[in-house]
PDBQT receptor file of N, H, CA, C and O in Angstrom, charges set to zero:
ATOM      1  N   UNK A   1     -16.785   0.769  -7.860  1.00  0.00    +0.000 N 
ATOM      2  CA  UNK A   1     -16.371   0.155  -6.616  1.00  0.00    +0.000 C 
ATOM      3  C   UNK A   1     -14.900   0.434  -6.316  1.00  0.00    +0.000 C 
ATOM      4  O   UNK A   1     -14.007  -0.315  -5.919  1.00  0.00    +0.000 OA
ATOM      5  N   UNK A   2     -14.912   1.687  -6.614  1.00  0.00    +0.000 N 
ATOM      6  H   UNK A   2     -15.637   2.295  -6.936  1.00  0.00    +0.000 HD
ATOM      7  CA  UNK A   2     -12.877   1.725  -6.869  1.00  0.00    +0.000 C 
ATOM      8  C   UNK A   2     -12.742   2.008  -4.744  1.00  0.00    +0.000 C 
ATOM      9  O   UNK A   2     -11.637   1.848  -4.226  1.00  0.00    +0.000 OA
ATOM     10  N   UNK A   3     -13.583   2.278  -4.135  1.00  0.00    +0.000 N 
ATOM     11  H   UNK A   3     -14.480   2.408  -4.556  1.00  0.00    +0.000 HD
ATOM     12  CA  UNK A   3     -13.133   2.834  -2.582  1.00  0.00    +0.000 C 
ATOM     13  C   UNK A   3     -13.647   1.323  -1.996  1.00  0.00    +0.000 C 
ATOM     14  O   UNK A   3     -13.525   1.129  -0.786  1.00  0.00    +0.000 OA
ATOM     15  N   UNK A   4     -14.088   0.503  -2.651  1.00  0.00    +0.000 N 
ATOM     16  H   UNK A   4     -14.188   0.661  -3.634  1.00  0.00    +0.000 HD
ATOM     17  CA  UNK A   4     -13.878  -1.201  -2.035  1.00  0.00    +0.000 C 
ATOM     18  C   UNK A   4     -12.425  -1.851  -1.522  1.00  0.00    +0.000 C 
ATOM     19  O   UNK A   4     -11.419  -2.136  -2.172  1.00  0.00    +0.000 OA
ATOM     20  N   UNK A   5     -12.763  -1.988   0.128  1.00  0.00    +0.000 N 
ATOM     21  H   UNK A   5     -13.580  -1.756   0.656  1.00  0.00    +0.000 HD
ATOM     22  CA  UNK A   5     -11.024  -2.402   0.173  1.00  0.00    +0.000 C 
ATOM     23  C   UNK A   5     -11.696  -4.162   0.856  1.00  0.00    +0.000 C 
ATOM     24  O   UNK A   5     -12.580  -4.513   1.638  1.00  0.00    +0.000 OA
ATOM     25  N   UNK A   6     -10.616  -4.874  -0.033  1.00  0.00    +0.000 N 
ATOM     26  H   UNK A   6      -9.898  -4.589  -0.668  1.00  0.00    +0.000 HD
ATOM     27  CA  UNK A   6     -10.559  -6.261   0.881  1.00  0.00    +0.000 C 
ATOM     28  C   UNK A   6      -9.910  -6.651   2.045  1.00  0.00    +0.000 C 
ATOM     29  O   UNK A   6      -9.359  -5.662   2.528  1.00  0.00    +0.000 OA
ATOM     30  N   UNK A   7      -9.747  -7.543   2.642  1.00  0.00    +0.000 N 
ATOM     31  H   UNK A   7     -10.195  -8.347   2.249  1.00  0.00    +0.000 HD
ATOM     32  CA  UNK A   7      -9.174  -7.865   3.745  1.00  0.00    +0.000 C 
ATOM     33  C   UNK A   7      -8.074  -9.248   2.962  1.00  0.00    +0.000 C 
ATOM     34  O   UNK A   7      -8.592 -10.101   2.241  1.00  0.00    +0.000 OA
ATOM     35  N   UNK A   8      -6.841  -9.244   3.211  1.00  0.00    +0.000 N 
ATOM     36  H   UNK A   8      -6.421  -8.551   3.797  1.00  0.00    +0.000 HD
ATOM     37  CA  UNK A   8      -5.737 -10.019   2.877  1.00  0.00    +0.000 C 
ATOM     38  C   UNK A   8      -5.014 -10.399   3.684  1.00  0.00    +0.000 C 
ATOM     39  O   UNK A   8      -4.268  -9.493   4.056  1.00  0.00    +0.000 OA
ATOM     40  N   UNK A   9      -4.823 -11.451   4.237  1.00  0.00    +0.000 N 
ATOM     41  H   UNK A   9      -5.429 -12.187   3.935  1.00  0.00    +0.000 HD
ATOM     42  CA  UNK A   9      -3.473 -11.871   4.833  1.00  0.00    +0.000 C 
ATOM     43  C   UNK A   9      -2.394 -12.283   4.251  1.00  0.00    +0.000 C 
ATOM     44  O   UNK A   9      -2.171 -13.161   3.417  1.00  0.00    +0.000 OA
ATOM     45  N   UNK A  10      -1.719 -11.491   4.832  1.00  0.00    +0.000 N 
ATOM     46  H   UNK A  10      -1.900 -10.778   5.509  1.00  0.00    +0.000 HD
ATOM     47  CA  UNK A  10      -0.204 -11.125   4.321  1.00  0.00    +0.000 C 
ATOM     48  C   UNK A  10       0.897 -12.127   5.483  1.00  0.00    +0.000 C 
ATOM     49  O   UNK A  10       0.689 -12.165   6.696  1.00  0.00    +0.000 OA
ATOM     50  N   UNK A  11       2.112 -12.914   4.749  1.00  0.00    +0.000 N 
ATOM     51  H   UNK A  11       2.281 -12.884   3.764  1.00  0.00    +0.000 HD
ATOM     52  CA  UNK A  11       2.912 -13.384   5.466  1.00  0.00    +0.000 C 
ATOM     53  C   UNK A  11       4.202 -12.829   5.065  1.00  0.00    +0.000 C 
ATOM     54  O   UNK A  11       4.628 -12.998   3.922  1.00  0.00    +0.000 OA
ATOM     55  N   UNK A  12       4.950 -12.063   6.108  1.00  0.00    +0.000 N 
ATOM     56  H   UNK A  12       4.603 -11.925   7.035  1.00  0.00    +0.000 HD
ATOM     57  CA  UNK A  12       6.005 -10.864   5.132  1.00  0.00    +0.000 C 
ATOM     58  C   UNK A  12       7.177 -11.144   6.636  1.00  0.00    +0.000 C 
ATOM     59  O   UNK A  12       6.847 -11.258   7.817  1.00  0.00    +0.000 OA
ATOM     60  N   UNK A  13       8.621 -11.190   6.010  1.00  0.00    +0.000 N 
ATOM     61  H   UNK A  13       8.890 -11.097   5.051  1.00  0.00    +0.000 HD
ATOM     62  CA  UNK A  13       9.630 -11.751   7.157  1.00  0.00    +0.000 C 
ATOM     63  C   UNK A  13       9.633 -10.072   7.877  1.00  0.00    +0.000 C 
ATOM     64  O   UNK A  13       9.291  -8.944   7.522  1.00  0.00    +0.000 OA
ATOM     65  N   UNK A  14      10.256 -10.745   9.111  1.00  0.00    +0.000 N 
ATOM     66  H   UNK A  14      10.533 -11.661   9.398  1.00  0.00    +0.000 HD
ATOM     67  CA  UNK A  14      10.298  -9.765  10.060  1.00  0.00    +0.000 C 
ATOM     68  C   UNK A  14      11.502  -8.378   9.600  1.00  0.00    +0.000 C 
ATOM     69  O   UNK A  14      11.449  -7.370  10.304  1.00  0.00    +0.000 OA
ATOM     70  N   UNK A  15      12.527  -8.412   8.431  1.00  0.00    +0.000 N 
ATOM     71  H   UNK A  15      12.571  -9.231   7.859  1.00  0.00    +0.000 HD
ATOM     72  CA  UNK A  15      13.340  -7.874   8.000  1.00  0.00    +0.000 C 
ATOM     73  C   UNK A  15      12.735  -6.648   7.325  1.00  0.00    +0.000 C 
ATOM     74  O   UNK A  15      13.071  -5.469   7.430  1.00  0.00    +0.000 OA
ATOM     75  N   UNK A  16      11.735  -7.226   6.588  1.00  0.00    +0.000 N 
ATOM     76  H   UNK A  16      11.463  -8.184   6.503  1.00  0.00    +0.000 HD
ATOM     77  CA  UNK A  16      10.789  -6.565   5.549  1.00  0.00    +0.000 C 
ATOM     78  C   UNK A  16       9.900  -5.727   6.291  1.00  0.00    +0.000 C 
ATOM     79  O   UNK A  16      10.237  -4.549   6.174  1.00  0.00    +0.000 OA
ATOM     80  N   UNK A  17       9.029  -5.868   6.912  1.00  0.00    +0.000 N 
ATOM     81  H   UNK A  17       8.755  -6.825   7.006  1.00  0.00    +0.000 HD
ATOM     82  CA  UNK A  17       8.343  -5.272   8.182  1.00  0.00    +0.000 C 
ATOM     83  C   UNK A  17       8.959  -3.993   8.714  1.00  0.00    +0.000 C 
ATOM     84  O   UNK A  17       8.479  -2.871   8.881  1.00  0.00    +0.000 OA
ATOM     85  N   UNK A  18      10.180  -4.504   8.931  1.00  0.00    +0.000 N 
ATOM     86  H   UNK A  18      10.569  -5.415   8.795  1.00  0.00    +0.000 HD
ATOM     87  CA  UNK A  18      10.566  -3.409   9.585  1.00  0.00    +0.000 C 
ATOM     88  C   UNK A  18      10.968  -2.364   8.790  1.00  0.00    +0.000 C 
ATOM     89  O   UNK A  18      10.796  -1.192   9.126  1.00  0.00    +0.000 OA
ATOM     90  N   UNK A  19      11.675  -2.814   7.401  1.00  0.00    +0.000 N 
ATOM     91  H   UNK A  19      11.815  -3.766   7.129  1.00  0.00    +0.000 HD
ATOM     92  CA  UNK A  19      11.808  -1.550   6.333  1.00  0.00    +0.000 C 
ATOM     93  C   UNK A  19      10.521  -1.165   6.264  1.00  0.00    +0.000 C 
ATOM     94  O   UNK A  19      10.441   0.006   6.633  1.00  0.00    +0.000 OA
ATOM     95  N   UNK A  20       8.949  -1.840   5.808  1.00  0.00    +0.000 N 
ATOM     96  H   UNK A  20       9.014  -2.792   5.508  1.00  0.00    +0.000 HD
ATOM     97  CA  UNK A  20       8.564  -1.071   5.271  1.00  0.00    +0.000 C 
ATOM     98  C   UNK A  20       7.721  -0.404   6.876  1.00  0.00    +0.000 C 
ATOM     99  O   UNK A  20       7.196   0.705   6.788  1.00  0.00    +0.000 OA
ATOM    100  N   UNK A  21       7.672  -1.023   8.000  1.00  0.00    +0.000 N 
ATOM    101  H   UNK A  21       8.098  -1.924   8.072  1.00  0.00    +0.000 HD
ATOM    102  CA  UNK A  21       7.785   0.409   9.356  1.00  0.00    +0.000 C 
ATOM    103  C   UNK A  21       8.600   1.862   9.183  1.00  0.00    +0.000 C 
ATOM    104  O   UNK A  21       8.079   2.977   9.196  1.00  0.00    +0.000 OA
ATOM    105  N   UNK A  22       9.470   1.668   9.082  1.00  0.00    +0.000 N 
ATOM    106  H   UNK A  22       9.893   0.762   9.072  1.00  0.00    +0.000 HD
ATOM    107  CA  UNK A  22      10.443   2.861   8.756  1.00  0.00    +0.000 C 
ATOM    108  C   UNK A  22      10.022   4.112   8.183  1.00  0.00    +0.000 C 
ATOM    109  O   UNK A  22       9.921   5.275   8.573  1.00  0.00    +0.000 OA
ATOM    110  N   UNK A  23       9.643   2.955   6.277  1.00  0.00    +0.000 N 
ATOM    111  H   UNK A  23       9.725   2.010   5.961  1.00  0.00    +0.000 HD
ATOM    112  CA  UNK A  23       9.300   4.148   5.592  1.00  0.00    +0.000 C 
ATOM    113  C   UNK A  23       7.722   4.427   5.482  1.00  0.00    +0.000 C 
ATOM    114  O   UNK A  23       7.418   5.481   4.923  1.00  0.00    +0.000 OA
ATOM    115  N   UNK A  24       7.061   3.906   5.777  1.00  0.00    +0.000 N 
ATOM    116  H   UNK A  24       7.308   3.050   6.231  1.00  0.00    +0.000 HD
ATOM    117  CA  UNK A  24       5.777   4.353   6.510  1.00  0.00    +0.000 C 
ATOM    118  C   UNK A  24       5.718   5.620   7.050  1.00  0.00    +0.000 C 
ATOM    119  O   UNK A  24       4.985   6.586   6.838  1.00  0.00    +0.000 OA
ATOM    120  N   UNK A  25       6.933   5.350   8.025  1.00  0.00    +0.000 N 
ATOM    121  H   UNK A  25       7.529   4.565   8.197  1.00  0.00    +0.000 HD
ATOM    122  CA  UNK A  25       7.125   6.536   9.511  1.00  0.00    +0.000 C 
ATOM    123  C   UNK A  25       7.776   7.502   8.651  1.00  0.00    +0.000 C 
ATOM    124  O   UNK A  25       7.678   8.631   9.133  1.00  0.00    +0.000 OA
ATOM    125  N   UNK A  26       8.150   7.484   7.998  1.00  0.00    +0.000 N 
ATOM    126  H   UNK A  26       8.229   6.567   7.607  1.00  0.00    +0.000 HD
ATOM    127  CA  UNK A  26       8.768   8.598   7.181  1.00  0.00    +0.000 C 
ATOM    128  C   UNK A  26       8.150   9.822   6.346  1.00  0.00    +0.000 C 
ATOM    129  O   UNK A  26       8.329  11.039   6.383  1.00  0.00    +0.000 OA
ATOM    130  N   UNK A  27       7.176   8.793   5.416  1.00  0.00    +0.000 N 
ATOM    131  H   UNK A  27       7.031   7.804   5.386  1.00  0.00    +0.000 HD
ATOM    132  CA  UNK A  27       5.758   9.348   4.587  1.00  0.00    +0.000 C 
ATOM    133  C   UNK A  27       4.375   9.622   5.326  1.00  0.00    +0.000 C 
ATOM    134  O   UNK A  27       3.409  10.102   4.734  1.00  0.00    +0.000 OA
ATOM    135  N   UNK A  28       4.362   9.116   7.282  1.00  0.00    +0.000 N 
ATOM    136  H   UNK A  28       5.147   8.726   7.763  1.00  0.00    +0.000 HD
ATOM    137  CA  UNK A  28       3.279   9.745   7.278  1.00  0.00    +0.000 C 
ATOM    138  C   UNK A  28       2.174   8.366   7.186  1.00  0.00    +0.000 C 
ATOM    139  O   UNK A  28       1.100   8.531   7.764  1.00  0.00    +0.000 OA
ATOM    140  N   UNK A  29       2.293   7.670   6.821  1.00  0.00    +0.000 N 
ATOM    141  H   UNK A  29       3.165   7.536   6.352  1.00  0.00    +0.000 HD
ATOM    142  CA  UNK A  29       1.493   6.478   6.569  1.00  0.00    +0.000 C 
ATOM    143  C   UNK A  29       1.557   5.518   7.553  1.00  0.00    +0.000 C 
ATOM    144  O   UNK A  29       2.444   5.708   8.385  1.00  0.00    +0.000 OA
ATOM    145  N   UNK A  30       0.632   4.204   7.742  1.00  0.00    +0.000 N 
ATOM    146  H   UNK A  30      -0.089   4.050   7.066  1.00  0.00    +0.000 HD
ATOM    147  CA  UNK A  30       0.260   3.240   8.211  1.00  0.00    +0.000 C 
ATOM    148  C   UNK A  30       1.277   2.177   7.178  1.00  0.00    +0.000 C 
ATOM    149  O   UNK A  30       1.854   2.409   6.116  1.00  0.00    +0.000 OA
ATOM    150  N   UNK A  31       1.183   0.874   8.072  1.00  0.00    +0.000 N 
ATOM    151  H   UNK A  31       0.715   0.685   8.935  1.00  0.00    +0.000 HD
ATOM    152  CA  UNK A  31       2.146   0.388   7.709  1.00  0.00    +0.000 C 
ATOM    153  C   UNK A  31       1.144  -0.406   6.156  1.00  0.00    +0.000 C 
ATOM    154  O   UNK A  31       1.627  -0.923   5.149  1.00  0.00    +0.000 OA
ATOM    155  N   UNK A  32       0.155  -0.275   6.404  1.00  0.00    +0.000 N 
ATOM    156  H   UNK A  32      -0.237   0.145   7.223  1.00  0.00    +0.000 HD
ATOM    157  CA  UNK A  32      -0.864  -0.807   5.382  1.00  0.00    +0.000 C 
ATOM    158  C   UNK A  32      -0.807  -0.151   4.059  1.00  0.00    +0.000 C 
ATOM    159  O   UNK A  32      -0.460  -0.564   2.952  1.00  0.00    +0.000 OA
ATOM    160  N   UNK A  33      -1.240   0.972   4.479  1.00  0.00    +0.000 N 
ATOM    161  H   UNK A  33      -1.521   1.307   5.378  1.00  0.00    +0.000 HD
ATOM    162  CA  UNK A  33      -1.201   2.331   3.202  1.00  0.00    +0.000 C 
ATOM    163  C   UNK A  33       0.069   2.246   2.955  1.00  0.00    +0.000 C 
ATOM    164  O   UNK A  33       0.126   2.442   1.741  1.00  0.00    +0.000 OA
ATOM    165  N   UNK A  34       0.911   2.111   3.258  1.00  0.00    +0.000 N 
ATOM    166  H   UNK A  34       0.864   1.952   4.244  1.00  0.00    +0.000 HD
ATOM    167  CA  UNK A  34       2.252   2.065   2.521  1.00  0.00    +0.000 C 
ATOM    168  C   UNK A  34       2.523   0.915   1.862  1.00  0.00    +0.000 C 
ATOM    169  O   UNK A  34       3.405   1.228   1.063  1.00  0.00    +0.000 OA
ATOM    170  N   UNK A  35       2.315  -0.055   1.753  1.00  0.00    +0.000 N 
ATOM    171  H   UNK A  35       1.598  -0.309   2.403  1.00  0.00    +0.000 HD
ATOM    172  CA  UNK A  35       2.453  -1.445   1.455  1.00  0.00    +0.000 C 
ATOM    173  C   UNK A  35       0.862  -1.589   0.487  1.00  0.00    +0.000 C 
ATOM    174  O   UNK A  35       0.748  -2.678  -0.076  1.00  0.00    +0.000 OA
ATOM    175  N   UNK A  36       0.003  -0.862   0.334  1.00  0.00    +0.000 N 
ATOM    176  H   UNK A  36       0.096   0.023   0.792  1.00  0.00    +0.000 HD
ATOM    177  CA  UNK A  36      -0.900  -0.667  -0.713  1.00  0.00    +0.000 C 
ATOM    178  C   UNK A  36      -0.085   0.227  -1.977  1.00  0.00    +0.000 C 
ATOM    179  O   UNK A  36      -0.101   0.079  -3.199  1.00  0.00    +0.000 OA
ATOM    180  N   UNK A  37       0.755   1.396  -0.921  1.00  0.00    +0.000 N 
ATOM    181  H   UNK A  37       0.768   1.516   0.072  1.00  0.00    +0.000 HD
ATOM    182  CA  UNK A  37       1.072   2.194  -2.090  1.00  0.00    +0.000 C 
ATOM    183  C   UNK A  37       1.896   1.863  -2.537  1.00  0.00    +0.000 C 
ATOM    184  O   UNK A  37       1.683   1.877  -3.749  1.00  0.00    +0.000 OA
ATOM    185  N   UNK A  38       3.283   1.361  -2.229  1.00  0.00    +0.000 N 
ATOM    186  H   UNK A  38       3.456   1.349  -1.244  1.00  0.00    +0.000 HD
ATOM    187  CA  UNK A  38       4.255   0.975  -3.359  1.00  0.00    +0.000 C 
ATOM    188  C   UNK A  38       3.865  -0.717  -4.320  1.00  0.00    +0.000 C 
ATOM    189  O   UNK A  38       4.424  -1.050  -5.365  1.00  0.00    +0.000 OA
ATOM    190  N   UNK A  39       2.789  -1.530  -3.583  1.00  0.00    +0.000 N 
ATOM    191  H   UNK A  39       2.335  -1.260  -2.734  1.00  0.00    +0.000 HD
ATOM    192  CA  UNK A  39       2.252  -2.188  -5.264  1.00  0.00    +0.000 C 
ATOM    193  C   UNK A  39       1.576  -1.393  -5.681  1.00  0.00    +0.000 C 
ATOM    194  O   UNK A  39       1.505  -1.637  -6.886  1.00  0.00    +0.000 OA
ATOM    195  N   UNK A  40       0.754  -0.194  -5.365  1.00  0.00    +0.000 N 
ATOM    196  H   UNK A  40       0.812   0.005  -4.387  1.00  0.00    +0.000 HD
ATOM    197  CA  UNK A  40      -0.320   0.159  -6.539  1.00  0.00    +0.000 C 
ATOM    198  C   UNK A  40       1.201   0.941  -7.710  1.00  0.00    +0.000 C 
ATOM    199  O   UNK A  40       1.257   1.234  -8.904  1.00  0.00    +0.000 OA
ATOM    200  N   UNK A  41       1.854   0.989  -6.958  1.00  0.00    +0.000 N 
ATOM    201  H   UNK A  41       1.809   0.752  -5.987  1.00  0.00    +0.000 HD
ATOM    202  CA  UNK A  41       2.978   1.800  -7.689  1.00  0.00    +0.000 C 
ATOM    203  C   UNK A  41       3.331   1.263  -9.336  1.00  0.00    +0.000 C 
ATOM    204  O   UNK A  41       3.235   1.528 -10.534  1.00  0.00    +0.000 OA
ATOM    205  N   UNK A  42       3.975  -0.036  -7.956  1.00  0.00    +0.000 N 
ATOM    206  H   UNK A  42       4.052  -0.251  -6.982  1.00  0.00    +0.000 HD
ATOM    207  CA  UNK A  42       4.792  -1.576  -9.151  1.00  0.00    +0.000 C 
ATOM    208  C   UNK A  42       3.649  -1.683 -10.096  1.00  0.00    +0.000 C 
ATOM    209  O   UNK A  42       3.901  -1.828 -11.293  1.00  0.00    +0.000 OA
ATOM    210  N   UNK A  43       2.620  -1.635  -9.750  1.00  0.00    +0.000 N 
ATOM    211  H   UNK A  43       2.415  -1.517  -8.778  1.00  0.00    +0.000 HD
ATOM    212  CA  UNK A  43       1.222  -2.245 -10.569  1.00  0.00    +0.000 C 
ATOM    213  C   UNK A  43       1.609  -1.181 -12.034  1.00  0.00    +0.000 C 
ATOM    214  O   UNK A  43       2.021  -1.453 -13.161  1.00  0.00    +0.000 OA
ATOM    215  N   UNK A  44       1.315  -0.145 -11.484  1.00  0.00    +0.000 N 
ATOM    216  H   UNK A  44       0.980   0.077 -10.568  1.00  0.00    +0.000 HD
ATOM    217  CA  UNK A  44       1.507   1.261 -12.339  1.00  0.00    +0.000 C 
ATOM    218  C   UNK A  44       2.254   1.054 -13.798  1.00  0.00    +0.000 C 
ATOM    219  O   UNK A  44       1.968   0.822 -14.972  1.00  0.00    +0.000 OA
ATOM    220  N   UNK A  45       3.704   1.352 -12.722  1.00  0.00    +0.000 N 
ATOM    221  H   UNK A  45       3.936   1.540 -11.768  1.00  0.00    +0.000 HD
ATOM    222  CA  UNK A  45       4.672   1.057 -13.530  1.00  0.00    +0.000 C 
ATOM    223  C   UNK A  45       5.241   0.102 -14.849  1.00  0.00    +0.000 C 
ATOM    224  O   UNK A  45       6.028   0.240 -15.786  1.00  0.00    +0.000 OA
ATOM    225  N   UNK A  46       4.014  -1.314 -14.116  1.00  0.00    +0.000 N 
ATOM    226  H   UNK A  46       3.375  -1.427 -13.355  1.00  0.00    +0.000 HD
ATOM    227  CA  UNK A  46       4.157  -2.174 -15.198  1.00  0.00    +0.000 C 
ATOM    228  C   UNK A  46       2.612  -2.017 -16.501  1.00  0.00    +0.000 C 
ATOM    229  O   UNK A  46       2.265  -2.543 -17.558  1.00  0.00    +0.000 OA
ATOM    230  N   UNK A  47       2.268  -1.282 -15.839  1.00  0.00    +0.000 N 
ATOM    231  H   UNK A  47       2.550  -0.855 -14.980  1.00  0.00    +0.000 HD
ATOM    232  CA  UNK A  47       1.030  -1.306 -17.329  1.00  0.00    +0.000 C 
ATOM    233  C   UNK A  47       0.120  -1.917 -16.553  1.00  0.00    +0.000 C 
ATOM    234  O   UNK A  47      -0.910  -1.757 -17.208  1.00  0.00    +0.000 OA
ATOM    235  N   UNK A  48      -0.231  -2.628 -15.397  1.00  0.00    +0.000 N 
ATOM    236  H   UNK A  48       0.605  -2.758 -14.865  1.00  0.00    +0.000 HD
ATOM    237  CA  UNK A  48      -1.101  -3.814 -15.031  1.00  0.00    +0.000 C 
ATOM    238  C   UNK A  48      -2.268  -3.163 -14.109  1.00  0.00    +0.000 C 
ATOM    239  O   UNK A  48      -3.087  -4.005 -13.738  1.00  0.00    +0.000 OA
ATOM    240  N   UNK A  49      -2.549  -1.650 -13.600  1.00  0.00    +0.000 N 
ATOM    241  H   UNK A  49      -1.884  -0.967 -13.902  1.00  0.00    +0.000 HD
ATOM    242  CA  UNK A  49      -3.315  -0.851 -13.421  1.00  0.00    +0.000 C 
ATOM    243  C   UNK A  49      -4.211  -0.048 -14.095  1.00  0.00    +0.000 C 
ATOM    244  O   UNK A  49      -3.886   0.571 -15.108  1.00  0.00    +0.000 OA
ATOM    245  N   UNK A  50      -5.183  -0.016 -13.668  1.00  0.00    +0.000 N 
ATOM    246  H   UNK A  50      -5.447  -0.519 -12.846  1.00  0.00    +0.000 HD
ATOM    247  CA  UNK A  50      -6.427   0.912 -14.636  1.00  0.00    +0.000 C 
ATOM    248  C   UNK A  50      -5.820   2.191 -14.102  1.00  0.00    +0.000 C 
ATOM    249  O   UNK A  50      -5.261   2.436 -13.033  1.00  0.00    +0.000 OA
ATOM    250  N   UNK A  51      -6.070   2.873 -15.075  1.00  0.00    +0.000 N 
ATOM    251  H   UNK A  51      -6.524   2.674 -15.944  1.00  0.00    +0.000 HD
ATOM    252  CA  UNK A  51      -5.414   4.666 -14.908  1.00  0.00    +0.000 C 
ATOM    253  C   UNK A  51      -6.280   5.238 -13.445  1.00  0.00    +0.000 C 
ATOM    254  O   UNK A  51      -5.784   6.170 -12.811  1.00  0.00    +0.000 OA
ATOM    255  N   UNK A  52      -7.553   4.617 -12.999  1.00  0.00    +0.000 N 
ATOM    256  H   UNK A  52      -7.956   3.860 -13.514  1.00  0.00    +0.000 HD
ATOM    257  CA  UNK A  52      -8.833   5.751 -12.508  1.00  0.00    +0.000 C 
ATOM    258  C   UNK A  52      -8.462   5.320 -11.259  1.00  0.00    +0.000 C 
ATOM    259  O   UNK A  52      -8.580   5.990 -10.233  1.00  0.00    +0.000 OA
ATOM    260  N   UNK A  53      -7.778   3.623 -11.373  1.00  0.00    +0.000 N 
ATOM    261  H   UNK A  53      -7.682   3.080 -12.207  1.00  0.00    +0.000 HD
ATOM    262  CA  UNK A  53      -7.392   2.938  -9.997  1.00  0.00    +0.000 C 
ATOM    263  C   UNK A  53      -6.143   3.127  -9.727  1.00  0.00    +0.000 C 
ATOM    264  O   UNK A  53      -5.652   2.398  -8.865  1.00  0.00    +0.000 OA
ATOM    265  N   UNK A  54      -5.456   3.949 -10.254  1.00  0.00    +0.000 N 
ATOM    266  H   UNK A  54      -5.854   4.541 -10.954  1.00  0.00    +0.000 HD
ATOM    267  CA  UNK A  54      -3.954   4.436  -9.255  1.00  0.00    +0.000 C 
ATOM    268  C   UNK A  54      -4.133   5.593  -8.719  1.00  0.00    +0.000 C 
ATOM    269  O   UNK A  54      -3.298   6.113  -7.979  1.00  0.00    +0.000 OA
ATOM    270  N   UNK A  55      -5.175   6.087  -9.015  1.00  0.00    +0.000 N 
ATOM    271  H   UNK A  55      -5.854   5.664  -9.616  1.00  0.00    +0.000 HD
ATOM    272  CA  UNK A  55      -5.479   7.792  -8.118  1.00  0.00    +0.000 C 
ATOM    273  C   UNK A  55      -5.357   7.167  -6.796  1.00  0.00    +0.000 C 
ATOM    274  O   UNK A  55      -5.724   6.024  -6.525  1.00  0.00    +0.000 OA
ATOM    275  N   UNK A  56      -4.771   8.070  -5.934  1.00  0.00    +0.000 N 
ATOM    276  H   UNK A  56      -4.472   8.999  -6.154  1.00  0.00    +0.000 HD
ATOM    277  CA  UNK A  56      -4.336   8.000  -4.635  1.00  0.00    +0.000 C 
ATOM    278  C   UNK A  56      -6.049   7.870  -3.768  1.00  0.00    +0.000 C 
ATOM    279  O   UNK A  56      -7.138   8.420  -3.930  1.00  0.00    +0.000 OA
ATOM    280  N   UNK A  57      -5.323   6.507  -2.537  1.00  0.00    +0.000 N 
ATOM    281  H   UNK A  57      -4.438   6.060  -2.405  1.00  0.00    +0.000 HD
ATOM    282  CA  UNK A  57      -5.995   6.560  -1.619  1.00  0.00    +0.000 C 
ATOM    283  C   UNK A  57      -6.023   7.139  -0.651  1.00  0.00    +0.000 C 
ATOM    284  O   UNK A  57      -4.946   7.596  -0.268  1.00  0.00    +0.000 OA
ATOM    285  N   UNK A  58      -7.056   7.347   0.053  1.00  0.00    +0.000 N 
ATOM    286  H   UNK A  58      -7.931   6.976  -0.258  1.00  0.00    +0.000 HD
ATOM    287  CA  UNK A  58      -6.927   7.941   1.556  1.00  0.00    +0.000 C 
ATOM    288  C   UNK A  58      -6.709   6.584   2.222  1.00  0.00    +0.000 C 
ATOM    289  O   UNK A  58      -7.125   5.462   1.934  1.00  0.00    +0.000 OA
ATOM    290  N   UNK A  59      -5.910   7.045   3.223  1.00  0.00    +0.000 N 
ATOM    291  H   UNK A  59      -5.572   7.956   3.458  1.00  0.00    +0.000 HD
ATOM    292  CA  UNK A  59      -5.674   5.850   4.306  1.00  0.00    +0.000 C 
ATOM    293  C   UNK A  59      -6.550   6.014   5.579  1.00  0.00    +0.000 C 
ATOM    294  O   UNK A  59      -6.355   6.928   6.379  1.00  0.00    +0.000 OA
ATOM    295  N   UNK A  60      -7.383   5.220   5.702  1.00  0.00    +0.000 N 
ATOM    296  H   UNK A  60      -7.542   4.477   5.052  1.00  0.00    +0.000 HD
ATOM    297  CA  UNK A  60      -8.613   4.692   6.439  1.00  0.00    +0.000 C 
ATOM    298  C   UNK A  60      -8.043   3.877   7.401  1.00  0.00    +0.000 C 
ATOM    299  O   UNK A  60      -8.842   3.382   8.196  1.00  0.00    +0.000 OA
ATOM    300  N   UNK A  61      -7.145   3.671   7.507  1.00  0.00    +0.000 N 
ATOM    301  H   UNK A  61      -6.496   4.073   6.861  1.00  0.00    +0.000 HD
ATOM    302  CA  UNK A  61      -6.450   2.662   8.368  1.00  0.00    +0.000 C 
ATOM    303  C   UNK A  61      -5.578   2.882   9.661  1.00  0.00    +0.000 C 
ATOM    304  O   UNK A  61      -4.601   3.488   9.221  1.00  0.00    +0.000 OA
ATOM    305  N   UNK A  62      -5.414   2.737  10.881  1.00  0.00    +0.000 N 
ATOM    306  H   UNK A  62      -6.208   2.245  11.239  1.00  0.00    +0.000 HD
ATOM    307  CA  UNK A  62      -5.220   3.406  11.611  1.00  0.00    +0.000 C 
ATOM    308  C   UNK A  62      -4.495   2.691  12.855  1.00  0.00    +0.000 C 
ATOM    309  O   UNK A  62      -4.679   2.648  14.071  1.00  0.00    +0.000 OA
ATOM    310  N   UNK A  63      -3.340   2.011  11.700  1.00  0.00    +0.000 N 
ATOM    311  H   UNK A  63      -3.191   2.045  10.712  1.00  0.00    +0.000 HD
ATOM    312  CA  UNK A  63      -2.186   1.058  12.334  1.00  0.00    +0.000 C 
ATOM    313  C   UNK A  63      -0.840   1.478  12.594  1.00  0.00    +0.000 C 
ATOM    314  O   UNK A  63      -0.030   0.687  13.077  1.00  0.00    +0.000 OA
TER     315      UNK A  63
């Protein structure tokens, strides 16, 4: 079930938003897929990810 995506509401200040708009616009990404990818990152980084579940997503999303 690794291409299972949930639905989350997120409450994130308007400061934050706009950085991560930016770098979204930068990489090409949705503001979603970007904000998936730098926790799957943090996740990574800390050991707290399955190896098969940090392979990159496609972004399906079209925000």
């Amino acid at each position: 079930m690794a291409g299972e995506k949930k639905a989350y509401p997120l409450r994130i200040s308007a400061a934050v938003l706009e950085a991560m708009q930016r770098w979204a616009d930068d990489d090409l990404r949705s503001v979603n897929a970007q904000i998936e990818f730098v926790l799957r990152e943090a996740l990574r980084k800390q050991g707290r990810l399955k190896r098969e579940a940090a392979e990159p997503v496609q972004d399906d999303d079209t925000d």
